[in-house]
C-alpha positions as CSV (number, residue, x, y, z in Angstrom):
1,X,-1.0,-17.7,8.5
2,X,1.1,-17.5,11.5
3,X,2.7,-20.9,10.9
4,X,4.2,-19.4,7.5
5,X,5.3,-16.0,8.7
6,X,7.8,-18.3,11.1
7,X,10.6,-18.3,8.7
8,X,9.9,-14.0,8.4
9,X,10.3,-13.9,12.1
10,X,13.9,-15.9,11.9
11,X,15.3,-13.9,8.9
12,X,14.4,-10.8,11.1
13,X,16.2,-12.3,14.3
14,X,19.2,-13.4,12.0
15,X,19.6,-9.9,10.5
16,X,18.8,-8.3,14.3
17,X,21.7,-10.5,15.2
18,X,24.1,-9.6,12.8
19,X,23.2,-6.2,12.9
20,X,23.6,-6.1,17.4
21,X,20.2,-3.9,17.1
22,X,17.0,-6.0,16.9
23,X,14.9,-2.9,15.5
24,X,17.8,-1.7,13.0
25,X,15.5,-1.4,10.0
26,X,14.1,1.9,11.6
27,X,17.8,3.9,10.5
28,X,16.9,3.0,6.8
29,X,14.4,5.7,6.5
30,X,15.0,8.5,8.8
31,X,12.0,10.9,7.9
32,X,9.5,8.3,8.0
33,X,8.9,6.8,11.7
34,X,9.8,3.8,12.2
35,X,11.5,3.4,9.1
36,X,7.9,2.8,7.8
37,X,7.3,-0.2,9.7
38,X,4.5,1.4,11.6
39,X,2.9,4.1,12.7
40,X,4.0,6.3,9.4
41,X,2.1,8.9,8.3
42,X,1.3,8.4,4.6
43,X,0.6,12.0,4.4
44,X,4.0,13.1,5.4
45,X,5.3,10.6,3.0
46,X,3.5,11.6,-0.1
47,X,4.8,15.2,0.7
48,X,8.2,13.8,-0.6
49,X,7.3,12.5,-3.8
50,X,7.5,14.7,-6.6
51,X,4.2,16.3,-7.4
52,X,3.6,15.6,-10.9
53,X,3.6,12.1,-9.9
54,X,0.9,12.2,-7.2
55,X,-2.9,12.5,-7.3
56,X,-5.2,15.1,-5.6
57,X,-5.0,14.4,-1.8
58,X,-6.7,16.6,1.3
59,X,-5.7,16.0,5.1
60,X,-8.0,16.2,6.7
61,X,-7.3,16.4,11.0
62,X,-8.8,14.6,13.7
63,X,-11.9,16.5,14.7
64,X,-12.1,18.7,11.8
65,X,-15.8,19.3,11.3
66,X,-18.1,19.0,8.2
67,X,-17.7,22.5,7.0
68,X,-13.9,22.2,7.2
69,X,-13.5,19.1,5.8
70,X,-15.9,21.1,2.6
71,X,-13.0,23.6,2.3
72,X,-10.5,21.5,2.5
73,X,-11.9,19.4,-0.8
74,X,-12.4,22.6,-2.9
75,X,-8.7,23.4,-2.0
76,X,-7.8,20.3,-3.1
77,X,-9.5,21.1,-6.4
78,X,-11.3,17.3,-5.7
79,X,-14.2,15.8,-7.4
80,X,-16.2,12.6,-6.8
81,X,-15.6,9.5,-6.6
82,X,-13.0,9.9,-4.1
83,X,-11.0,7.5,-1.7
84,X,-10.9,8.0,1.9
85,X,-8.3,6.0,4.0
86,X,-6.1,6.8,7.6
87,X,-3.8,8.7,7.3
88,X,-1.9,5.9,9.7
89,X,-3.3,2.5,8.6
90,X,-1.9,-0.7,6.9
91,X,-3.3,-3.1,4.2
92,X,-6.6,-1.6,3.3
93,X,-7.5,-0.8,7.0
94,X,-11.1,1.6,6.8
95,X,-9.9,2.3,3.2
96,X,-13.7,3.3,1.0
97,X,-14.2,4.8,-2.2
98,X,-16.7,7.5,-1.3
99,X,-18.9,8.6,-4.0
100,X,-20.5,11.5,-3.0
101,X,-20.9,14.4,-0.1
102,X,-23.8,12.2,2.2
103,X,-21.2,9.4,2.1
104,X,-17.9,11.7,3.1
105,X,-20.2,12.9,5.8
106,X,-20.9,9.5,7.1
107,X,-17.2,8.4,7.1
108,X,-16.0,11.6,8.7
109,X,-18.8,10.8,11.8
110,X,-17.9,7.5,12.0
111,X,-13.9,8.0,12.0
112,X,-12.3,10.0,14.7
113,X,-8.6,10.0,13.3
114,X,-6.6,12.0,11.1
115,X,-7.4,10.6,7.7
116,X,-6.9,12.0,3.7
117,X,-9.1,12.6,0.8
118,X,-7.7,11.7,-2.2
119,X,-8.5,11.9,-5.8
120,X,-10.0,8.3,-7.4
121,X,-7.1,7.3,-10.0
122,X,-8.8,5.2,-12.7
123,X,-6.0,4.3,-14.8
124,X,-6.4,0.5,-16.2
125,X,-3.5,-1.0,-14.5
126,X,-2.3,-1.5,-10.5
127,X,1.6,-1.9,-9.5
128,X,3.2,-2.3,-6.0
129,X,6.8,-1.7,-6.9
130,X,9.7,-2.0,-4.7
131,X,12.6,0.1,-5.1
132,X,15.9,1.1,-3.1
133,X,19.0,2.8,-3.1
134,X,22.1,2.9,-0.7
135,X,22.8,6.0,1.2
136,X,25.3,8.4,-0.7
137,X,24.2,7.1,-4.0
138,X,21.9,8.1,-6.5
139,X,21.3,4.5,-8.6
140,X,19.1,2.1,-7.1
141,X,17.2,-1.2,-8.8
142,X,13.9,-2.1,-8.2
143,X,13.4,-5.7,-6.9
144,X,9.7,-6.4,-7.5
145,X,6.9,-5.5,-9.5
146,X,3.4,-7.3,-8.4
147,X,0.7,-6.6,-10.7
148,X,-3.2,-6.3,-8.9
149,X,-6.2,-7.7,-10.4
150,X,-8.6,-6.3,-8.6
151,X,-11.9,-8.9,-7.8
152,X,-14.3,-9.1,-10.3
153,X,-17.1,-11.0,-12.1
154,X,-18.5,-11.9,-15.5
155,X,-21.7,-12.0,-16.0
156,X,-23.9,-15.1,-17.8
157,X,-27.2,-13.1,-18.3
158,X,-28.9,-15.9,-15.3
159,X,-27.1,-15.8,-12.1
160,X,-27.2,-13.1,-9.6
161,X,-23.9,-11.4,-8.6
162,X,-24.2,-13.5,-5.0
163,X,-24.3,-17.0,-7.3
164,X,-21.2,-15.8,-9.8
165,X,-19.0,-15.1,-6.6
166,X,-19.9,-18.2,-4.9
167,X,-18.6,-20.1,-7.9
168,X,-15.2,-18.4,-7.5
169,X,-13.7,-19.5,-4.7
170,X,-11.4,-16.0,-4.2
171,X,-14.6,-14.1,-4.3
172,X,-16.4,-16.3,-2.1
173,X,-14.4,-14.8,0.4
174,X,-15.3,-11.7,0.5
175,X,-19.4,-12.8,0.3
176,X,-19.8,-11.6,3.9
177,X,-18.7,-8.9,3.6
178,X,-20.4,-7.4,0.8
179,X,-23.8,-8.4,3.4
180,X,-22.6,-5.9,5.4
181,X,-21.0,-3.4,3.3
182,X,-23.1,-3.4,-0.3
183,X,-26.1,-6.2,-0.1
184,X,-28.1,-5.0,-2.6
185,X,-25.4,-5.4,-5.4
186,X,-25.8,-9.5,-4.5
187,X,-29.0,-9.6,-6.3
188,X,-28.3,-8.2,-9.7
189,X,-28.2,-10.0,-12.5
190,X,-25.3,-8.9,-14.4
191,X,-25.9,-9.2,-18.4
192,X,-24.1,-11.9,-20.4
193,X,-20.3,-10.9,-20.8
194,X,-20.0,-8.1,-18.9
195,X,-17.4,-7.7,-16.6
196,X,-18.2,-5.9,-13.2
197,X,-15.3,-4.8,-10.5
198,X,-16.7,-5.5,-7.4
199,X,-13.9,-3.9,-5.3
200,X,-11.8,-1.3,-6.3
201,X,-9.3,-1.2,-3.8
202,X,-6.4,-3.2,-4.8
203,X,-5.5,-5.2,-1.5
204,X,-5.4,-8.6,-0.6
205,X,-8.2,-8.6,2.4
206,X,-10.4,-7.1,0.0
207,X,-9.9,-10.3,-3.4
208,X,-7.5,-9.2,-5.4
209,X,-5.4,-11.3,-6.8
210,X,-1.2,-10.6,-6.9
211,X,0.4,-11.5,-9.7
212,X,4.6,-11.7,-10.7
213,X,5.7,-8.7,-13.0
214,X,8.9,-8.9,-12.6
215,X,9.7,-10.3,-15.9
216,X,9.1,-6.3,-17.1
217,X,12.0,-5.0,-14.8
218,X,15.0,-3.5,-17.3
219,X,17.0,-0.9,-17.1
220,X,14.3,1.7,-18.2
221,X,12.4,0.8,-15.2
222,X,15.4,1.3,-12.7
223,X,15.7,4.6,-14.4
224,X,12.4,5.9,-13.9
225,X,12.2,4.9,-10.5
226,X,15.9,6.0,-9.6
227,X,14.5,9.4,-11.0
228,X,11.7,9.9,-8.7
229,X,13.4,8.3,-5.5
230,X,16.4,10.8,-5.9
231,X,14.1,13.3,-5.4
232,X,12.6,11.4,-1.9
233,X,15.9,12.5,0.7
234,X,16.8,10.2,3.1
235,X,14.3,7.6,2.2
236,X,16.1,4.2,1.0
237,X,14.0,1.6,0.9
238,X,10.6,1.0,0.2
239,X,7.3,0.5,-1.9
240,X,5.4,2.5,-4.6
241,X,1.7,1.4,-4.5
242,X,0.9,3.1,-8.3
243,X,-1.6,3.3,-11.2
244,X,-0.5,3.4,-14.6
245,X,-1.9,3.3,-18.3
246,X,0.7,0.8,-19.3
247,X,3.8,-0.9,-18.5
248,X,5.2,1.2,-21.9
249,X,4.4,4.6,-20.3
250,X,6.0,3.7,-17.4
251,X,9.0,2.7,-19.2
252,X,8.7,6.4,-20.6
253,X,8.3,8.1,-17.9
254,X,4.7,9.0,-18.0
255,X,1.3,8.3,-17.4
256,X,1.6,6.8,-13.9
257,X,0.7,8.2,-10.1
258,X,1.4,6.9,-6.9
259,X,-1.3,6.7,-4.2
260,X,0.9,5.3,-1.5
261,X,4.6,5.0,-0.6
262,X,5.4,2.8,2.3
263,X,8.6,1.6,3.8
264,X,10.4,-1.0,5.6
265,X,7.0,-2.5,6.3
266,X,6.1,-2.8,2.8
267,X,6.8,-6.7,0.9
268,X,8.0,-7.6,-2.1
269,X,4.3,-8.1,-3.6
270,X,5.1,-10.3,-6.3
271,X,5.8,-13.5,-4.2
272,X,1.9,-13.5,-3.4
273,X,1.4,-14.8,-6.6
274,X,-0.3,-18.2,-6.0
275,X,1.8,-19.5,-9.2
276,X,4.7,-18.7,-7.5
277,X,7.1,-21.2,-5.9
278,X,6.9,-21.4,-1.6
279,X,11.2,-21.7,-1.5
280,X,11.1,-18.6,-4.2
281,X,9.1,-16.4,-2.3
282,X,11.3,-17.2,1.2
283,X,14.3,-16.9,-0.8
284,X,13.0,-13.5,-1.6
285,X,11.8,-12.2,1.5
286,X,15.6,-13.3,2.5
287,X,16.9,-11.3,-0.5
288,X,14.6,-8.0,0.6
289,X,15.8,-8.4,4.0
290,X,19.8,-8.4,3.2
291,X,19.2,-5.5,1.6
292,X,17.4,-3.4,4.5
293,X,20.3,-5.1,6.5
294,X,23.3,-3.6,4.5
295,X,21.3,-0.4,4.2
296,X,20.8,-0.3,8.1
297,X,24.7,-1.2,8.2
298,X,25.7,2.3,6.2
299,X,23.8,4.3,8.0
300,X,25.2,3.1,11.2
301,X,28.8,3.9,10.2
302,X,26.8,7.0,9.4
303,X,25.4,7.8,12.9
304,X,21.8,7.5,12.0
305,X,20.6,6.0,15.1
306,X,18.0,2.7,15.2
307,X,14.9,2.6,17.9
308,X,15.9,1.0,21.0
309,X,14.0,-1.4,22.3
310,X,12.0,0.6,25.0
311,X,11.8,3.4,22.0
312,X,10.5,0.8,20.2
313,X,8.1,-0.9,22.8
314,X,7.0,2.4,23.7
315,X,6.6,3.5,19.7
316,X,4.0,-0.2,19.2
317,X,2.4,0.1,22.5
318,X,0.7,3.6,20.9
319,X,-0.1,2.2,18.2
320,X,-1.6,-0.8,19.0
321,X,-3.5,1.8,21.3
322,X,-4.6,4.0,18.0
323,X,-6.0,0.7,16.2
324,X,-8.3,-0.3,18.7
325,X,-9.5,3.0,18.9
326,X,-10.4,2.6,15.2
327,X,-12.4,-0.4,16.2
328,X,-15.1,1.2,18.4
């Protein structure tokens, strides 16, 4: 892993180097800290994304107790299965779908951090689309479109769930830690032909797979997308993490809702495709990081500041702080 994020770490210096600012990208997204490359809140974040596009989501603070968190769900109008996550936290960090009160209860003892509640979306189909627009206009394009498969198994009516993952090496992965996590799923014996998601949330650490969509980008999908990011004030540059009920409805401007927006720390999804060609997926990285470049570029002549460096030291320092506290 860190022998093939090399190449990301040059691109960054080249851009840092052009740009006389080695944190520059924080400028492209003023409201969010950082710029979204850590340390956001994705509460804040949601807050600007037109409502009609969002699911039910509670905040719920650091310290609140049991009683509090109850009001705070009925407020929310909330019903279970929900998912739990940070409100800080990056790629599926103590994200769990929580599918009942005893369960809520436990996750709220066990986490001490702000974190949110937020409605199960259960529609068929996953998308991490990414989507900017320079400052002063209102057209963007969207760049990528990954489609998730989330992990899961067919049954053959013989083997337990333990023996079907074993035989599929993505899911193979994950066997330890379903130990911990869910053991007693391992021994069923799921009947012939039927298909069983074993993990729901759509991230990488957890099996699912990343697949290319950008064949579906047109000009109906830059419209939809420049429609809700016009709405989303100085925010430039970043990614929808979404559910829809088809590519079609999205096209149309309905039936989707986004669970997540994240910033300049958010990538291009689609080159994770394992189909995907290794020069393709730098050359796109490349491509992603011209454009926070010339975005970072405007706002300079625009007197949006970037982090410094000891703002920026200072800025990681906490949060490297807030993850290990996560950890205990």
């Amino acid at each position: 892993m860190y022998v093939s994020n090399i190449p990301l770490v040059l691109i960054w210096l080249w851009f840092a180097l052009r740009s006389r600012r080695l944190f520059f990208f924080t400028a492209v997204n003023p409201v969010i800290e950082t710029g979204g490359a850590w340390g956001e809140s994705k509460y804040h974040i949601l807050q600007r994304i037109p409502a009609k596009h969002l699911p039910k989501t509670a905040f719920i603070p650091k310290g609140a107790d049991f009683e509090e968190i109850k009001v705070k769900f009925q407020q929310a109008d909330l019903s279970y299965p929900v998912i739990a996550k940070p409100n800080i936290g990056e790629r599926g960090l103590l994200v769990k779908k929580i599918k009942d009160e005893h369960e809520l209860a436990e996750y709220a003892a066990k986490n001490n951090m702000d974190f949110l509640i937020q409605e199960f979306v259960s529609l068929p189909l996953e998308l991490a689309v990414m989507h900017h627009r320079f400052p002063g206009e209102t057209k963007g394009k969207v760049t990528s479109i990954c489609i998730k498969e989330t992990l899961k198994i067919t049954g053959d009516g013989r083997s337990t769930i333990r023996q079907l993952m074993e035989a599929k090496p993505r899911a193979k992965l994950q066997i330890q830690r379903f130990e911990v996590e869910n053991t007693a799923i391992l021994n069923e014996i799921p009947a012939p032909g039927k298909t069983l998601e074993l993990e729901p949330i759509g991230n990488h650490c957890r099996g699912t797979m990343f697949l290319n969509g950008n064949p579906h980008i047109d000009e109906a999908i830059h419209r939809i997308f420049n429609e809700v990011a016009a709405q989303m004030e100085n925010i430039h540059y970043g990614r929808f993490d979404m559910k829809c009920t088809s590519i079609e409805d999205l096209r149309n401007g309905k039936g989707f809702l986004v669970m997540e927006y994240n910033g300049i720390g958010a990538e291009p999804a689609h080159i994770y495709d394992p189909e995907y060609p290794l020069l393709k997926k730098y050359a796109d990285v490349y491509r992603h990081w011209k454009i926070i470049y010339e975005i970072a570029k405007i706002q300079r002549k625009r007197s949006i500041p970037s982090m410094s460096i000891s703002e920026a030291m200072e800025s990681l320092k906490k949060y490297a702080a807030y993850k290990k506290s996560l950890e205990v």
